[in-house]
C-alpha positions in Angstrom: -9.3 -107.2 92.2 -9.8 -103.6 91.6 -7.5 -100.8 93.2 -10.7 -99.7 94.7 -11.4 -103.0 96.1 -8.4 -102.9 98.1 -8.3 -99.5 99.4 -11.6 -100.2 100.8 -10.5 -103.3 102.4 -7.8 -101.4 104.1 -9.5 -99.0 105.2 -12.2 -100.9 107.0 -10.8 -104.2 107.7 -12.7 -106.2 105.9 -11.2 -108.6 103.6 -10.8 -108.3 99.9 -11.6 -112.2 99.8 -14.2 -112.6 101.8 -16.6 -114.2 99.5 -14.7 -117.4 98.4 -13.7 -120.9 99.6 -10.7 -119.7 101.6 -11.7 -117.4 103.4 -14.2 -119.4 104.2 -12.1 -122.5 105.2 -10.1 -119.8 107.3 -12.9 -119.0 109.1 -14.6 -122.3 110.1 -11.5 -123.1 111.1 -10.6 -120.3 113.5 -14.1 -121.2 114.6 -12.9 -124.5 115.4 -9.4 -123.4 117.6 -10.0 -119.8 118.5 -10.2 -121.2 122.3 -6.8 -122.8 122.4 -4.6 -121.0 124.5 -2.4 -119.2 121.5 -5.2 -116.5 120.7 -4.8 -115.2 124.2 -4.9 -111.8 124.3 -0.4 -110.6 123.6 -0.7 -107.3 124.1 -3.1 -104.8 126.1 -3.1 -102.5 123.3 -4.0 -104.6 120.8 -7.8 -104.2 120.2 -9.5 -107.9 120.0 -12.7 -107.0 119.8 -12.8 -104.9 116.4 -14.1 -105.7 113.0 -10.7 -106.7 111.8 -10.7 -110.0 114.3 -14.0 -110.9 112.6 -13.7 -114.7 111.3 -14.9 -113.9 107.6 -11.6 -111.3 107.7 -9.2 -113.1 109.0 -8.2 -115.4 105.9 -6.3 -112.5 103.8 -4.1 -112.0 106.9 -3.5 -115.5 107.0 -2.7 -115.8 103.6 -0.6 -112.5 103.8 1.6 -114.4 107.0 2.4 -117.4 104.8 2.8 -115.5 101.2 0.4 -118.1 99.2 -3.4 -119.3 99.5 -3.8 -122.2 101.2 -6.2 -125.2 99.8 -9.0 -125.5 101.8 -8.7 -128.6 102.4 -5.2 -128.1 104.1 -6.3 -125.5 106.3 -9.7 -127.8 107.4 -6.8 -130.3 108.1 -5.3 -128.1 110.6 -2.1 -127.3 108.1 -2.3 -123.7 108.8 -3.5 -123.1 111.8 -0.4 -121.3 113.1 -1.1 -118.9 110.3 -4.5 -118.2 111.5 -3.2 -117.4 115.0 -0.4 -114.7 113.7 -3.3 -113.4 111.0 -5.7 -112.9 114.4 -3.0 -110.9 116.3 -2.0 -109.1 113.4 -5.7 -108.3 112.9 -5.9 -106.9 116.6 -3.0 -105.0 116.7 -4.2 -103.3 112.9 -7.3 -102.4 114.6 -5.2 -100.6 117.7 -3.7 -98.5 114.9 -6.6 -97.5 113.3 -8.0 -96.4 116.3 -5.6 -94.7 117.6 -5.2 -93.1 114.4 -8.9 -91.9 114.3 -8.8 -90.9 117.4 -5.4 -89.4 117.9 -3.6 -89.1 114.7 
């Protein structure tokens, strides 16, 4: 991945592997248990509704949160799923900065 690549994925949120078989697997899966009861809402500053809590952008976070790339076949499994609930509230309270930082930094 290009420096590029990753500047622009900070930037925006979106993730700079969001076109392969993990991210993926991250995805469906956060499909699969975002109503479970550990992806309440933490923190009333944290933003949850932004681009960054997307599904398709949550599976760098995750992988950030456990310092490898998971198989996909582990995360499907349910492996990882504790990962995928720290990379969602990490993702939220990333997009709280960035908007406050728009708006008011």
């Amino acid at each position: 991945m290009d420096n590029i690549t990753t500047y622009n994925s900070l930037v925006t949120g979106d993730s700079p592997y969001a076109n392969n078989a993990f991210s993926e697997a991250v995805a469906a899966r956060f499909l699969n248990i975002k109503g479970d009861a550990s992806f309440a809402e933490r923190d009333e500053s944290f933003c949850y509704d932004g681009h960054r809590t997307n599904p398709e952008n949550l599976g760098w976070r995750s992988r950030q949160i456990v310092g490898f790339e998971m198989s996909p076949d582990e995360i499907a499994a349910g492996d990882y799923d504790e990962a995928i609930v720290l990379g969602f509230h990490e993702a939220a309270s990333s997009e709280y900065y960035y908007r406050y930082e728009k708006d008011w930094g």
